[in-house]
C-alpha positions in Angstrom: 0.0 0.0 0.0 1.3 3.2 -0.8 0.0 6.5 1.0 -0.5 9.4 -0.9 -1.2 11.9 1.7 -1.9 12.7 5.4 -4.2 14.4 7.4 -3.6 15.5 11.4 -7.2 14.3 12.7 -8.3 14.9 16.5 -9.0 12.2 18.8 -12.5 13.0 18.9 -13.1 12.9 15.1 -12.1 9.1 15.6 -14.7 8.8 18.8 -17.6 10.1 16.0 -16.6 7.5 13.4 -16.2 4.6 16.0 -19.2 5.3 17.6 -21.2 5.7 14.2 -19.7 2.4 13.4 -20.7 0.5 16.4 -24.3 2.3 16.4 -24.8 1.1 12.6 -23.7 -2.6 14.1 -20.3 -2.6 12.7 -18.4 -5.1 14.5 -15.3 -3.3 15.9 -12.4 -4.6 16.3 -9.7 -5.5 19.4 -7.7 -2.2 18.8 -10.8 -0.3 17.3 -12.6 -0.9 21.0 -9.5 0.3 22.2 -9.3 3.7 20.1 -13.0 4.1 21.6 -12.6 3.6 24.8 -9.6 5.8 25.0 -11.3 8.7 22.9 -14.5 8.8 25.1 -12.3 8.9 28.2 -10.1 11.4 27.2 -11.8 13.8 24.5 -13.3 17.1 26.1 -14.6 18.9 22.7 -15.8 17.5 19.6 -14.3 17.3 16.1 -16.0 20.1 14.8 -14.5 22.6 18.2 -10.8 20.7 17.9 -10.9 21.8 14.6 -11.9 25.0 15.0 -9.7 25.7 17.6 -6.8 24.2 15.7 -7.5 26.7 13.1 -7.5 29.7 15.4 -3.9 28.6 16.8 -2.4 28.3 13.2 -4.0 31.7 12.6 -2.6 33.4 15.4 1.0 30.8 15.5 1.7 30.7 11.6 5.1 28.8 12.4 2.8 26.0 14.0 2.4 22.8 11.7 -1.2 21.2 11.3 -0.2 18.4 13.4 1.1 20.4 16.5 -2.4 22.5 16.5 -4.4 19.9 16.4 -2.5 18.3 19.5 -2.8 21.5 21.2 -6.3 21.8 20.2 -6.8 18.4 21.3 -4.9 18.7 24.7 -5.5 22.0 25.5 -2.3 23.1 27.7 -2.8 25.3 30.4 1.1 26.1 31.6 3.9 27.0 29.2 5.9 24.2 29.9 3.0 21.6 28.8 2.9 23.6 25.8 6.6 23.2 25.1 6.4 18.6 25.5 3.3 18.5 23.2 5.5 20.7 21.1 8.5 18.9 21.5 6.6 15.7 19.9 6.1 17.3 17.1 9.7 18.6 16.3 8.4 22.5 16.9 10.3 25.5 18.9 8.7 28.7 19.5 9.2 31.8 21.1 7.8 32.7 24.1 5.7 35.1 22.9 3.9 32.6 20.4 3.9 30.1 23.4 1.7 32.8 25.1 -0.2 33.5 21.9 -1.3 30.0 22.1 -2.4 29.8 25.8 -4.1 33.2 25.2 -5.9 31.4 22.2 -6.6 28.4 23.8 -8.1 30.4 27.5 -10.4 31.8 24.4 
């Protein structure tokens, strides 16, 4: 299989599609039930707000990659030093001023 592209997609997109799945009586399976369980423990907003929020941090944060704003979408940091591990994940350094930018965003 080759892959053509990517897309960054929030946990809670994931929770929608599993859950549609299992409501349409789609057997899921062992890691599937897994990927559920974990998103509906552990999502706070749905896709549509993740995404939305995503987009306001790589409005304000240009320098941010899709990937690192929809973790911090997803993840929602409250401290700048959570905000600099998510980002560390994803192979981003910013300023402090943009790390602010994003809390500010994020507080909404």
């Amino acid at each position: 299989m080759k892959v053509i592209s990517t897309t960054p997609t929030s946990v809670s997109r994931i929770k929608e599609v599993l859950e549609k799945r299992a409501e349409d009586g789609e057997e899921l399976g062992y890691e599937q039930q897994n990927a559920l369980e974990h998103a509906i423990e552990f999502t706070e907003l749905n896709a549509k707000k993740t995404t939305s929020l995503a987009s306001k941090l790589k409005k304000e944060v240009s320098s941010l990659t899709d990937e690192a704003a929809m973790k911090l979408a997803e993840i929602q940091p409250s401290a700048p030093e959570l905000v600099k591990s998510i980002l560390l994940y994803s192979k981003v350094e910013l300023p402090e001023e943009e790390i602010e930018k994003v809390l500010i965003t994020i507080k909404g």
